[in-house]
C-alpha positions as CSV (number, residue, x, y, z in Angstrom):
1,X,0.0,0.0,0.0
2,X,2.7,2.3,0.8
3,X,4.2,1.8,-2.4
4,X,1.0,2.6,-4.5
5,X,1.0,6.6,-3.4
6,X,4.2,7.4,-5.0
7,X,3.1,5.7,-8.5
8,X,-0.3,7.7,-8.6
9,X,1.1,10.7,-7.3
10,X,3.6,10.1,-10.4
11,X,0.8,9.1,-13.2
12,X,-1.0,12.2,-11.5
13,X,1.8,14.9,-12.0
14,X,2.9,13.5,-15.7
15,X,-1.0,14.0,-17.2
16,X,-1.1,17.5,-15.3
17,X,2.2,18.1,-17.0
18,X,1.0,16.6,-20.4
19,X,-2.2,18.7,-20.1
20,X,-0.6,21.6,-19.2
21,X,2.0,21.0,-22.4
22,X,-0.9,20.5,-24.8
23,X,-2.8,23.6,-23.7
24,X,0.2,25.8,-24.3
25,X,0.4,23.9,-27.6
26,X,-2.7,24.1,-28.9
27,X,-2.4,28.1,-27.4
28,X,0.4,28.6,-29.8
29,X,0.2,26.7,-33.0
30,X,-3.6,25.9,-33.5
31,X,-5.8,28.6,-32.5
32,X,-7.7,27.9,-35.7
33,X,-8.2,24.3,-35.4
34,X,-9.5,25.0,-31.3
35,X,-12.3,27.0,-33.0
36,X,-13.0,24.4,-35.3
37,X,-13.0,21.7,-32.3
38,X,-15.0,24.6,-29.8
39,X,-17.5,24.6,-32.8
40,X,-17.9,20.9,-33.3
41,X,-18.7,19.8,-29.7
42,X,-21.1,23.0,-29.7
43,X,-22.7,21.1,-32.7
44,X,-22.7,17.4,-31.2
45,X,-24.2,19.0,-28.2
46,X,-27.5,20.2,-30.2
47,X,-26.6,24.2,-29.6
């Protein structure tokens, strides 16, 4: 049990670091396409 914590708090630390990576990402180089993606799940919701 004790040596669970680390591994989560490690898989838990890598995707905040992952999402925080994409975001600046898609920030940068695809302001476009996050419109186009923004608009799509508008669409599939029925708005």
């Amino acid at each position: 049990m004790l040596k669970k914590k680390p591994a989560i708090r490690k898989i838990v630390s890598y995707g905040f670091v992952l999402l925080v990576l994409l975001f600046i990402f898609s920030m940068y180089f695809a302001p476009d396409m996050m419109i186009a993606v923004t608009n799509q799940v508008w669409a599939l919701c029925g708005w």
